[in-house]
C-alpha positions in Angstrom: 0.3 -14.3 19.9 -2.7 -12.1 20.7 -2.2 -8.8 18.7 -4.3 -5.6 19.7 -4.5 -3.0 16.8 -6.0 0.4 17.2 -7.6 2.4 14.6 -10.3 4.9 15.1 -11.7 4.4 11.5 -11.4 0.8 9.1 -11.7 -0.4 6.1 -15.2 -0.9 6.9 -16.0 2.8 7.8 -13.9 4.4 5.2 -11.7 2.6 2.1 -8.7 5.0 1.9 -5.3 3.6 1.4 -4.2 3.5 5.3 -7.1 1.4 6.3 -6.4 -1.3 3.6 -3.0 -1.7 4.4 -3.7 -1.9 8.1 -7.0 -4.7 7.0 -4.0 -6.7 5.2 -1.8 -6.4 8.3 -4.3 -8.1 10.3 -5.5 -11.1 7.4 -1.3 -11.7 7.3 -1.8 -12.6 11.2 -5.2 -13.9 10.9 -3.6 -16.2 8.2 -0.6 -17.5 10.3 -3.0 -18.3 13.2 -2.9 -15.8 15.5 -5.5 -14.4 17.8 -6.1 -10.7 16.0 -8.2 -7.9 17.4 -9.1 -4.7 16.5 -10.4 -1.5 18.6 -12.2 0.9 17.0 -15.7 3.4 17.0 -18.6 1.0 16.3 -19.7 0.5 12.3 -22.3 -2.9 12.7 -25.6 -3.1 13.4 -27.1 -3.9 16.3 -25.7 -3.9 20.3 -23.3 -5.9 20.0 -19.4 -5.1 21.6 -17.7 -6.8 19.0 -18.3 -8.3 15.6 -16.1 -11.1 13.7 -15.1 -10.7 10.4 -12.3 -12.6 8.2 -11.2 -14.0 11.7 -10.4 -10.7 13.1 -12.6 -9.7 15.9 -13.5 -6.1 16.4 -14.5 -4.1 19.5 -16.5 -1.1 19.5 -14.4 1.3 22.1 -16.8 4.0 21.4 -20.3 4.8 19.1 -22.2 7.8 18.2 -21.7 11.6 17.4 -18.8 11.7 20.6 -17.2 9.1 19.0 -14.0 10.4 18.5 -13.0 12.1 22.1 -14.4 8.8 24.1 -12.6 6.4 22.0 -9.0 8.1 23.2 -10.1 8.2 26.9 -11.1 4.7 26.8 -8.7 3.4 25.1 -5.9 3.0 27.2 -8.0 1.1 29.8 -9.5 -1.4 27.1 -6.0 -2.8 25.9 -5.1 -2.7 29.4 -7.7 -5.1 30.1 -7.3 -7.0 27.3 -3.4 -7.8 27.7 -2.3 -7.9 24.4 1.6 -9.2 23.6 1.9 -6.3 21.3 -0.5 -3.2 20.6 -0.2 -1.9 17.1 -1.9 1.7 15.9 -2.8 3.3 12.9 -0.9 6.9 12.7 -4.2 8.5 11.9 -5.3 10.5 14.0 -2.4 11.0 15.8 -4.5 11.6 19.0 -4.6 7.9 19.3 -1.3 7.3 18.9 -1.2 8.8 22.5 -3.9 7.1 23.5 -2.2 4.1 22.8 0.7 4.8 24.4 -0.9 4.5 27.4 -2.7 1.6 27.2 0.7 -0.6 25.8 1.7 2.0 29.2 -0.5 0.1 31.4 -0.5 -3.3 29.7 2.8 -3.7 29.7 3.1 -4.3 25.9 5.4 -2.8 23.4 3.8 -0.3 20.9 4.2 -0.6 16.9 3.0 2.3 14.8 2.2 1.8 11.4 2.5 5.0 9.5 1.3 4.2 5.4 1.3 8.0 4.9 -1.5 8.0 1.9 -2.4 11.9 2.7 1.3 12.5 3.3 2.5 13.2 6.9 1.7 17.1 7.9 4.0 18.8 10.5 2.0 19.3 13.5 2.0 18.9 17.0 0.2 16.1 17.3 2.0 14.3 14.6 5.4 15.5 16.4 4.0 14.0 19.6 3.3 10.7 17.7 6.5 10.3 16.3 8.2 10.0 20.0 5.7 7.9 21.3 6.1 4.4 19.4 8.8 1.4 20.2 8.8 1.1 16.3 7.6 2.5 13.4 6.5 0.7 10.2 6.2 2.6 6.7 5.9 1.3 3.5 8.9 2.6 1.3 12.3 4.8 1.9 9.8 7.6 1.1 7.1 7.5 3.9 10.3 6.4 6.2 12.4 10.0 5.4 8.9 11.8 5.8 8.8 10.4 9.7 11.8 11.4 10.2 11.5 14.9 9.0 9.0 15.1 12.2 10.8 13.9 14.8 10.9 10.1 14.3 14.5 8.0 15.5 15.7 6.5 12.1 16.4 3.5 14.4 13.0 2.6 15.0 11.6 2.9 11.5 11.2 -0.8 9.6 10.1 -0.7 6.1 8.0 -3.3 5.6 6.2 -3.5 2.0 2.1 -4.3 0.6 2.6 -7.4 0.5 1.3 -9.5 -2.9 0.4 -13.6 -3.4 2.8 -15.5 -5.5 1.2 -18.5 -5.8 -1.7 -16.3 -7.0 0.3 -14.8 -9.9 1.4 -18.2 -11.0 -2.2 -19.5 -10.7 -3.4 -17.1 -13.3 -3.4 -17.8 -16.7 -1.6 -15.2 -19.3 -4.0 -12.6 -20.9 -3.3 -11.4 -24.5 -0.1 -9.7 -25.8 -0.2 -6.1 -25.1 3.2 -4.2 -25.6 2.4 -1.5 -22.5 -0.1 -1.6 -19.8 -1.2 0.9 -17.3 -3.1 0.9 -14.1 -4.5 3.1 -11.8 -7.6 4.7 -11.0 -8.1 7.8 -13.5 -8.5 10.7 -10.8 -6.4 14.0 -11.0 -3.5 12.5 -9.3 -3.2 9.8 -12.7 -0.9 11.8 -14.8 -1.4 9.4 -17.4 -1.0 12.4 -19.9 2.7 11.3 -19.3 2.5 7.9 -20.8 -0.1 9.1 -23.8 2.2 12.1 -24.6 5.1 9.1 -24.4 3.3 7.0 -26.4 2.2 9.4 -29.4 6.3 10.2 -29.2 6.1 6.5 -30.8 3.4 6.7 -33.3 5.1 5.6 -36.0 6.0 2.2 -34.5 4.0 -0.8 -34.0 2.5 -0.8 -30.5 -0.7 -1.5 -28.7 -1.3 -0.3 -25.2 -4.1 -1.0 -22.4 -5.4 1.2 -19.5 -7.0 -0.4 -16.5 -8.9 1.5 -14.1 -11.9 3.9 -14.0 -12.5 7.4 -12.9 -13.8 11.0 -13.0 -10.6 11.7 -15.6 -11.0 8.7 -17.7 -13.2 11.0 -21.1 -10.3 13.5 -20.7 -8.0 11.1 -21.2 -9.7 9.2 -24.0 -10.3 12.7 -25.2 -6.1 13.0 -25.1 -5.2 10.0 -27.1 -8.1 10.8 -29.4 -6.5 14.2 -29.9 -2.8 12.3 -30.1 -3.9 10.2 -33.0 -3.5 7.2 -30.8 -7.0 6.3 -29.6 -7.0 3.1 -32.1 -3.9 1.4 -30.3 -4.7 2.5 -27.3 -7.6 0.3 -25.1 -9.1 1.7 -21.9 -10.4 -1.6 -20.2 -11.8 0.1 -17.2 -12.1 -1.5 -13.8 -10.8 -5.6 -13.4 -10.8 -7.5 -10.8 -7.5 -8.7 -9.6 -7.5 -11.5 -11.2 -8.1 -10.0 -14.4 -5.5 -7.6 -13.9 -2.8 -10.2 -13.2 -3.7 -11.8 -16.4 -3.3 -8.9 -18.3 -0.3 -8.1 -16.5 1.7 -11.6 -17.4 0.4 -11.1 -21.4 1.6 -7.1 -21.1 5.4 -6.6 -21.7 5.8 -3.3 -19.9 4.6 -1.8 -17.2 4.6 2.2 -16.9 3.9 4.0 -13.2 3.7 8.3 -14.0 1.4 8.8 -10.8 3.0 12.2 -8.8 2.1 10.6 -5.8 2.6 7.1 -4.3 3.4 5.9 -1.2 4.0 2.0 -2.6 3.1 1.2 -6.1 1.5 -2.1 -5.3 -0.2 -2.5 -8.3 3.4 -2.3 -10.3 4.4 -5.1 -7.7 1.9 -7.3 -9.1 2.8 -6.5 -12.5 6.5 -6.5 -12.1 6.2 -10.2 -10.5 3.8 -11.2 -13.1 7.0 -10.7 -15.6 6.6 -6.9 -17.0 9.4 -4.9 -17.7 8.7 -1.3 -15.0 9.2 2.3 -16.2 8.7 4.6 -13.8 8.5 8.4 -14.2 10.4 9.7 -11.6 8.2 11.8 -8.6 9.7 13.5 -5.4 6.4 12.3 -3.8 6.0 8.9 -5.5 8.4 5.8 -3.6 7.7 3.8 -7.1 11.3 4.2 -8.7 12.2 2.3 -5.7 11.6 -1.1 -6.9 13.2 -0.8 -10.4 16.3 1.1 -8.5 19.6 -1.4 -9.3 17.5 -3.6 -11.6 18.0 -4.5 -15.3 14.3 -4.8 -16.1 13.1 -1.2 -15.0 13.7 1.8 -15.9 13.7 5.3 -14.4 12.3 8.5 -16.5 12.0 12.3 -15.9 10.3 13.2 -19.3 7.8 12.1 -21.8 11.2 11.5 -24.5 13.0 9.6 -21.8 9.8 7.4 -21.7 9.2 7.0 -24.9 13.3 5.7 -25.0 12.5 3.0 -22.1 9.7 1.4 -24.0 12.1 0.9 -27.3 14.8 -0.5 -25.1 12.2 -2.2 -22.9 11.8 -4.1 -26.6 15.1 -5.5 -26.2 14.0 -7.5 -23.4 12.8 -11.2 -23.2 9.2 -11.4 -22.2 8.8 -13.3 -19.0 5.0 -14.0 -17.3 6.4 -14.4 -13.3 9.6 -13.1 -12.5 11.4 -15.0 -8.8 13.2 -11.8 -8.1 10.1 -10.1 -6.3 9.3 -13.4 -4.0 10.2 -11.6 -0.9 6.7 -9.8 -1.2 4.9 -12.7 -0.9 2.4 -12.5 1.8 3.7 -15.2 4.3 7.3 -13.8 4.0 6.0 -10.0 4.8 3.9 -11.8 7.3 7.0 -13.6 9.0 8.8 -9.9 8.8 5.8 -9.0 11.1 6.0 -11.3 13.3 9.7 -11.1 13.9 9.4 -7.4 14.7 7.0 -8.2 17.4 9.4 -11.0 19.3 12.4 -8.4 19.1 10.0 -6.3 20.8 9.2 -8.6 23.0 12.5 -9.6 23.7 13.6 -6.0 24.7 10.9 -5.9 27.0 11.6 -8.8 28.8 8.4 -10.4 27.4 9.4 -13.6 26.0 
């Protein structure tokens, strides 16, 4: 299948969230052998139209200061010529949503939309216009799925399809040391790993030893925090891992703990919960995390700092596990096969197949 996706800006021009999930979108079909391009402003050196990278190939729709306005009037005409079987577009900015629409227009192609929501979803015209304009829409979680609605997406075009994680990767990796709780996230303003210290020092009188992977501009105030807690001894802050590292840790750790305010999927606590934690989750009207503990008997959902505190004693109570079978259906090639069977229904209702 030859898959056109649109994004103005990658992973390779800026890191954020949304371009991530849309670079792993593109490795899932890369992986599964299909032809995968991407059309975006120019970001390599040199002349070249396109540039190959991780088997995706890349095609510079527009370059320079203009960048922006010529990529949306060429756009249509490029997938046009290109004759995709599906075209598949980034939400951001919504002006190429429209764009897009026109070229799957002209091509004759259905038109996915994958909207990951990182900077929330504002209410404007644009993003109104964008909400009409797709044959489906993909979001991450329930969350990201209600906020497309609230702007004028059909609920019976919205999939929710998760980040996906590696199984076999997990089970690869050999357990790290025993650590009672574990936490990880980069330590930025939006952390709010105040929660799980203030937690924590609720606790001080019990035997416990926590870790706290990631870096960032918060991470002295927080050391400064536990210091001030009386909990800096039992407390490690490992800075940045690499994922293996982190997976390791995760299958020694016995709980996992998720406090951010804001997430649009918690993939780090899918690694961790599949790598055997126990997940406590402080609840978050902007955070989709207490979705994947919701119904389970290893996770826990918590409003407060005592009710936190409560989940890791009870947490206690559980057997420690280093891979748990129940999160399987995020393995890559299953999310992978999820993609591809959305793009044959569309298909399908378009007379393409």
């Amino acid at each position: 299948m030859r898959v056109a996706f649109v994004s103005l800006e990658t992973v390779h021009h800026h890191s954020s969230e949304t371009n991530q999930r849309f670079r792993t979108v593109c490795e899932l079909l890369v992986e599964r052998g299909h032809d995968v391009h991407c059309y975006c402003t120019g970001f390599w050196a040199g002349d070249e139209s396109t540039f190959e990278h991780n088997g995706v190939t890349y095609h510079a729709v527009a370059t320079g200061p203009e960048a922006r306005r010529s990529f949306c009037l060429r756009l249509p005409f490029v997938l046009a010529a290109a004759s995709p079987d599906v075209i598949h577009t980034s939400a951001q900015p919504a002006s190429q949503v429209l764009a897009a629409r026109w070229g799957a227009t002209l091509a004759r192609a259905p038109l996915v939309l994958e909207w990951y929501g990182d900077d929330g979803i504002p209410e404007t015209r644009w993003t109104r216009l964008a909400a009409g304009r797709p044959d489906r829409i993909v979001t991450p979680s329930e969350l990201v799925a209600t906020w497309t609605q609230e702007i004028g997406a059909d609920g019976d075009i919205v999939d929710i399809l998760p980040n996906p994680i590696d199984c076999d990767r997990i089970r690869d990796v050999d357990p790290g040391e025993d650590v009672d709780v574990i936490y990880a996230r980069r330590l930025d303003e939006g952390a709010n790993l105040e929660s799980l210290l203030l937690g924590l020092a609720e606790l001080r009188d019990r035997d416990w030893h926590a870790t706290v992977i990631g870096d960032g501009p918060e991470r002295e105030r927080y050391e400064s925090l536990a210091s001030d807690l009386r909990i800096d001894d039992r407390v490690a802050f490992a800075g940045d891992l690499d994922l293996d590292e982190r997976i390791a840790a995760y299958r020694g750790a016995h709980v996992f703990t998720q406090t951010a305010a804001h997430c649009v999927f918690p993939t780090e606590m899918l690694w961790a919960l599949s790598a055997g934690c126990v997940g406590i989750v402080e609840y978050h009207a902007n955070s989709s995390a207490h979705e994947l503990v919701e119904g389970w008997d290893r996770g826990f959902r918590t409003t407060s700092e005592d009710e936190l505190a409560e989940a890791i004693l009870a947490a206690g109570d559980l057997e420690s596990r280093t891979y748990d079978e129940r999160f399987a259906d995020y393995d890559r090639s299953t999310v992978a096969e999820q993609y591809l069977e959305l793009y044959r229904t569309l298909q399908d209702d378009h007379g393409l197949l």
